[in-house]
Legacy VTK file of the C-alpha trace (Angstrom):
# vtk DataFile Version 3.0
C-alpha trace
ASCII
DATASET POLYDATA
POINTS 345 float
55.192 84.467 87.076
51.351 85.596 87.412
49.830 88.690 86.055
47.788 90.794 88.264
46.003 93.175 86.918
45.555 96.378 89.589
42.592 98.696 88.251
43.110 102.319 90.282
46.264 101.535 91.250
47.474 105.427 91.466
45.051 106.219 94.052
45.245 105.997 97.664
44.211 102.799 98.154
45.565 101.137 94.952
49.111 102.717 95.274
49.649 101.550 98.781
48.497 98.625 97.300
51.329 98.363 94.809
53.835 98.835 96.841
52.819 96.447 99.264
52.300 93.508 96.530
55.420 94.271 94.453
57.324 93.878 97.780
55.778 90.265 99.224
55.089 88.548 96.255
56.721 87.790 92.541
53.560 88.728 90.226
54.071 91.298 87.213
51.781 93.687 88.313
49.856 95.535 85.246
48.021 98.893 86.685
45.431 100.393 84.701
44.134 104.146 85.841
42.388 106.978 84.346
44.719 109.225 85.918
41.889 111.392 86.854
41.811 114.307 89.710
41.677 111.752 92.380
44.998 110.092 90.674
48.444 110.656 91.236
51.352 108.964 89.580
54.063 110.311 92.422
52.175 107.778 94.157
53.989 105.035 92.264
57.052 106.252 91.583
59.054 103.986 94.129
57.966 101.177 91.646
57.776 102.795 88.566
60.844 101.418 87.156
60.578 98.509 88.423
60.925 95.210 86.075
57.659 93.506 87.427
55.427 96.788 87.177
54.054 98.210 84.328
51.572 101.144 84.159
48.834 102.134 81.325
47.000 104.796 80.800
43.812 103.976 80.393
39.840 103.705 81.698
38.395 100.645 82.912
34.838 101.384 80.533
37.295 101.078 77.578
36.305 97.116 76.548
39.056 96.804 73.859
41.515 98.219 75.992
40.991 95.771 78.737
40.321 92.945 76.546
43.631 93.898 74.928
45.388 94.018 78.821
44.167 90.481 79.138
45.741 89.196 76.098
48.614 90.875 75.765
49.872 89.984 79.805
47.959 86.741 80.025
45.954 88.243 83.436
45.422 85.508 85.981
43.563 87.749 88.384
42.150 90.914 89.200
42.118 93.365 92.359
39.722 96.242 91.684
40.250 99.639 93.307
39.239 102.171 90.581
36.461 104.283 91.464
34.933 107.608 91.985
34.993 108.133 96.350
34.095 111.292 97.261
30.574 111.539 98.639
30.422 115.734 98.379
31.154 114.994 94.579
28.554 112.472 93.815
25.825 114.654 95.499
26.959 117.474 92.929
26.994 115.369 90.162
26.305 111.398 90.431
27.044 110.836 85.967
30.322 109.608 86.829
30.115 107.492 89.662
26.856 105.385 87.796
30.096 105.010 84.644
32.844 104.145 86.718
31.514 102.291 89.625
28.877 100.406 87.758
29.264 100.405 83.733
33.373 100.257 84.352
32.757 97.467 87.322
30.347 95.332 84.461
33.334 95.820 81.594
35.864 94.131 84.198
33.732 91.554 85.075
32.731 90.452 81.552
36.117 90.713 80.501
37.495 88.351 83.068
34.741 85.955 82.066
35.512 85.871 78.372
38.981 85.627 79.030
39.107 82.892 81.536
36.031 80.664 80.706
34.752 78.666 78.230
31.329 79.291 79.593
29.056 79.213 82.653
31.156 77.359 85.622
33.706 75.830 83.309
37.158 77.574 83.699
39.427 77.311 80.691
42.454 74.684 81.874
45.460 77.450 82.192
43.024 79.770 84.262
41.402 77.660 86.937
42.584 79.579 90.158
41.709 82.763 88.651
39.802 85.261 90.405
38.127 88.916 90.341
38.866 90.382 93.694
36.192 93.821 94.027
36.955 96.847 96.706
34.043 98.287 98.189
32.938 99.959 101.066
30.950 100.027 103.800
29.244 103.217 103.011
26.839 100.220 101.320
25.196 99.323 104.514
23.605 102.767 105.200
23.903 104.559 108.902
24.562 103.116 112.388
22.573 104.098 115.707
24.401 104.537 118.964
25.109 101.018 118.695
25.859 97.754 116.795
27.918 97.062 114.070
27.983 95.822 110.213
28.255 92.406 108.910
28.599 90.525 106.013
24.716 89.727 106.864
23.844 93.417 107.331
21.087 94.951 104.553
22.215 97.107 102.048
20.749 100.247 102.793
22.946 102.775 100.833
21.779 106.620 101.384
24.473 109.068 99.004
24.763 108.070 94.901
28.388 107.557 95.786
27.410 104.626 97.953
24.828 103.632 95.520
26.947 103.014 92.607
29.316 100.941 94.675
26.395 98.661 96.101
25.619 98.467 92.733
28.925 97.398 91.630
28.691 94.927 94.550
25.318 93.318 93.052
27.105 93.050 89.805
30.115 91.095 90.956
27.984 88.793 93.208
25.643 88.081 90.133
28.849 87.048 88.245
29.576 84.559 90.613
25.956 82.989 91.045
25.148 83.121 87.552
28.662 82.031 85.740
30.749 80.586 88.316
33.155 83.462 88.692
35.560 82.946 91.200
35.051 86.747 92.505
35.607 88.394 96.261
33.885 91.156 97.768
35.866 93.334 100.413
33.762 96.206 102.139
36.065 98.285 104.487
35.997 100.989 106.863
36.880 104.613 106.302
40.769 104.264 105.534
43.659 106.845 106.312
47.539 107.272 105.760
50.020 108.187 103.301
48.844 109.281 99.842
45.378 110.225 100.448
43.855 112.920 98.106
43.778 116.174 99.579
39.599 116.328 99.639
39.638 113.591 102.220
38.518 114.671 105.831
42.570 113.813 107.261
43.966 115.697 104.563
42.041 118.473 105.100
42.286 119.153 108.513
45.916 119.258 108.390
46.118 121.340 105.125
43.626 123.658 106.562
45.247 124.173 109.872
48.779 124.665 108.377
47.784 127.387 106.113
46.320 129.025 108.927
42.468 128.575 107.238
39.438 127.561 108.726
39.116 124.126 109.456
35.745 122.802 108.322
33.428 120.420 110.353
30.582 119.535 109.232
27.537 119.461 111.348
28.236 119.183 115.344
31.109 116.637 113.845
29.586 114.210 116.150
29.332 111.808 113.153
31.305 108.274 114.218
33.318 106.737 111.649
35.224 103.159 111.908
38.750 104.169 111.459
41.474 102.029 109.696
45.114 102.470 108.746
46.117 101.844 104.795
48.952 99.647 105.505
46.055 96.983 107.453
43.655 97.110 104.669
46.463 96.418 102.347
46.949 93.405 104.263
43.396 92.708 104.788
43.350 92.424 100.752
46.215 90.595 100.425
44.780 88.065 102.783
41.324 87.533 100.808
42.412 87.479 97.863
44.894 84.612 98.392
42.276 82.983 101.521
39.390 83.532 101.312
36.315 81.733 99.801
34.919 82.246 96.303
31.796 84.197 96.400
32.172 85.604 100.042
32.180 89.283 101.189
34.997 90.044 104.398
34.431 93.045 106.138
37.653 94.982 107.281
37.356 96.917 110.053
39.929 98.603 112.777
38.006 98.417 115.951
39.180 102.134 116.344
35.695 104.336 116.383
35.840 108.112 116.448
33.855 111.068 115.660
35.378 114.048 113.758
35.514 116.181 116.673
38.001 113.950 118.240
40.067 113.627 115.152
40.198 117.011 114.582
41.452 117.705 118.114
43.919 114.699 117.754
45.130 116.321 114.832
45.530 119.404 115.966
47.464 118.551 119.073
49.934 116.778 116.814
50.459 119.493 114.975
50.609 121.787 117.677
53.706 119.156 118.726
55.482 118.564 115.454
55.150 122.097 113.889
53.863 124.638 116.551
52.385 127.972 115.809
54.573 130.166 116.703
57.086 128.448 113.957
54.370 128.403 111.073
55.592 131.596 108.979
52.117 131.169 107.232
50.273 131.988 109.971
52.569 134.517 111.404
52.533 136.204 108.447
48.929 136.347 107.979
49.110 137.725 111.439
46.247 134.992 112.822
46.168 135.322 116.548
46.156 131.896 117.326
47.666 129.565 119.897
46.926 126.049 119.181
45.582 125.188 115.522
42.484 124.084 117.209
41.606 127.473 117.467
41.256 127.252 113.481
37.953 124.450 113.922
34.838 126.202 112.029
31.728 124.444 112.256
29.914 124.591 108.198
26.260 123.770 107.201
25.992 119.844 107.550
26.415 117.601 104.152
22.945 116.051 102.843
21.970 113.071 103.974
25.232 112.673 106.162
25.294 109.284 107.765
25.747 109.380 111.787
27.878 105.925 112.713
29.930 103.274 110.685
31.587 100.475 112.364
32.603 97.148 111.035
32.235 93.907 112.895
35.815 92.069 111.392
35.017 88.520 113.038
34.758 86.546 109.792
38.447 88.156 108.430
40.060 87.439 111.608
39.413 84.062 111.030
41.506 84.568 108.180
44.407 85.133 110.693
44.133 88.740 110.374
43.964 91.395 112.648
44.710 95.321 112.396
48.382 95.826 113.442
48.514 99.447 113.812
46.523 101.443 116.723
45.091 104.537 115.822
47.357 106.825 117.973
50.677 105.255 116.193
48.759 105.545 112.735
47.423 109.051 112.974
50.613 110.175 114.198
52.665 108.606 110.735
50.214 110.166 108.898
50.298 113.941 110.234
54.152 113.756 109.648
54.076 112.737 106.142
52.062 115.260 105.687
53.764 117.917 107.372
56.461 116.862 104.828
54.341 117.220 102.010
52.819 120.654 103.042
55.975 122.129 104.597
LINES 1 346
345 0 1 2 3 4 5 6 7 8 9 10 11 12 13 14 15 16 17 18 19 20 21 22 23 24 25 26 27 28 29 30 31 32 33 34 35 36 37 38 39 40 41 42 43 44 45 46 47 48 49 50 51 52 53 54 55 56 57 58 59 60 61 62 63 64 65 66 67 68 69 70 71 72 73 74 75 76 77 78 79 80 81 82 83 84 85 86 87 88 89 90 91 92 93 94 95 96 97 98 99 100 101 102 103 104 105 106 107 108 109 110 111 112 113 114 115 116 117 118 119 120 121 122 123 124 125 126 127 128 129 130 131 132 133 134 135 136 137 138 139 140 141 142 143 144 145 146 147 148 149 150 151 152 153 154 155 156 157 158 159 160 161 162 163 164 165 166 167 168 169 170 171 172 173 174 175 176 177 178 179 180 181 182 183 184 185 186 187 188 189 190 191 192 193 194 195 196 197 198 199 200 201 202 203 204 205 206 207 208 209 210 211 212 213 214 215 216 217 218 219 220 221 222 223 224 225 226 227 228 229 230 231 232 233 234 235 236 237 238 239 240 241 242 243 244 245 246 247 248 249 250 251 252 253 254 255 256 257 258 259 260 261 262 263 264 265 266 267 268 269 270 271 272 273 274 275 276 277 278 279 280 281 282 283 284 285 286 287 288 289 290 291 292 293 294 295 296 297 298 299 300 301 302 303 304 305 306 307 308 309 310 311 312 313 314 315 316 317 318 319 320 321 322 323 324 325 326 327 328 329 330 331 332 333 334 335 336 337 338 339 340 341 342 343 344
């Protein structure tokens, strides 16, 4: 039975990762996280106990720690999720997305080199399918017009320091590959949504907002477009590359489902005003808001800097992987509000 080693793996992302994995396949799945804001271990706590999980507490800059991880479970691949994500953040303060996204990217990758070669394109014999799979983003390729979409050919053109450091990180994994003969894999994907999300996402916080009765913030005209795809997909989109695709290759994952924030807010909104209405939300009634739809909550706010109009993801070279996204928007947004509701209510 394989090690993987799952960096992040109490975020979002990396959780629904976990779950997925542990599920499919037999690996003993080691998960490394810094347990920082962004982190939650509830997320993991359907596997926690599990007999082919194991959790440490720990950050991905820490060399002897990883080098430790390596020996210790015999890692015979990687699947990198941890990073700093929120692009409000890394306009306040970019220190930690240049350590994690770039210096804690670099440790990874030299520590999968030193552990499973004997030097530049020669594997060592018990680690020759090995391979460093990298999660990125498509915040890399910059802003969209009206029209067109990303590819794995499109220019990097990254415009926040979030999106910086991960384009960086990008450059350092493909360098690993070209220059040593890593057997790496580059996955940029859309903006993803679903169970688990921190509450600072835009999902999140439409639906928090609007059932505590506060103001829902937009930013701009929140006629910014973004390329919108469910958690469960990318999981699957992962799962596919990492065990498909080609060494040194980027896959773009995509959902085909494009909408601005206005929609989703509205989407949202008329969800909630169908699963928990008003008139039964002893928040608002309370706070004696005089309200009839928890649209009436939407509050346009002073647009972010350098706010990028349009993503959308061309997914032609993964779907020749044999995969497609499974879950339409409408059927995805609406699992989402509920758990949510759950988790508010």
């Amino acid at each position: 039975m394989d090690s993987i080693l799952i960096t992040g793996g109490c975020g979002f992302i990396g959780s629904n990762f976990i779950e997925y994995c542990i599920d499919k396949y037999d690996y003993h799945i080691i998960n490394i996280d810094a347990l920082t804001y962004a982190a939650n271990p509830d997320n993991v706590k359907e596997v926690a106990n599990h007999k082919r999980y194991t959790f440490i507490h720990g950050n991905i800059c820490d060399k002897e720690l990883l080098q430790s991880i390596f020996h210790k479970y015999t890692i015979k691949g990687v699947i990198h999720f941890a990073a700093e994500s929120h692009v409000d953040n890394s306009i306040k303060d970019a220190e930690n997305f240049i350590t994690t996204n770039i210096v804690g990217t670099h440790a990874l990758l030299q520590c999968a080199y030193r552990s499973w070669m004997e030097k530049p394109f020669v594997y060592k014999h018990d680690y020759r399918n090995c391979r460093f799979h990298h999660i990125s983003t498509d915040e890399v390729y910059g802003s969209l017009g009206s029209s067109g979409y990303f590819t794995e050919l499109s220019p990097y053109a990254p415009n926040s320091p979030y999106s910086a450091s991960k384009a960086s990180g990008d450059m350092l994994v493909r360098a690993y590959h070209h220059t040593y003969g890593l057997n790496t894999v580059i996955t940029n994907c859309s903006n993803n949504y679903g169970p688990k999300q921190h509450d600072e996402k835009l999902i999140p916080t439409i639906i928090r907002n609007a059932l505590h009765g506060n103001p829902i913030p937009i930013y701009g005209d929140g006629k910014n477009v973004r390329d919108w795809l469910y958690v469960l997909d990318h999981c699957k989109g992962i799962d596919v590359v990492f065990h498909k695709g080609k060494a040194g290759q980027t896959y773009l994952i995509g959902g085909h489902n494009e909408h601005d924030n206005n929609a989703i807010t509205k989407k949202i909104c008329s969800l909630l005003d169908s699963m928990y209405p008003v008139h039964n939300n002893s928040i608002i009634n309370e706070g004696k808001r005089s309200i009839s739809s928890y649209a009436d909550l939407i509050h346009y706010v002073e647009d972010r800097p350098g706010h990028d109009k349009r993503y959308a993801i061309d997914p032609g070279k993964i779907e020749q992987l044999e995969w497609h996204a499974e879950v339409s928007f409408d059927e995805g947004l609406a699992k989402t509000v509920q758990w949510y509701v759950t988790k508010y209510v």
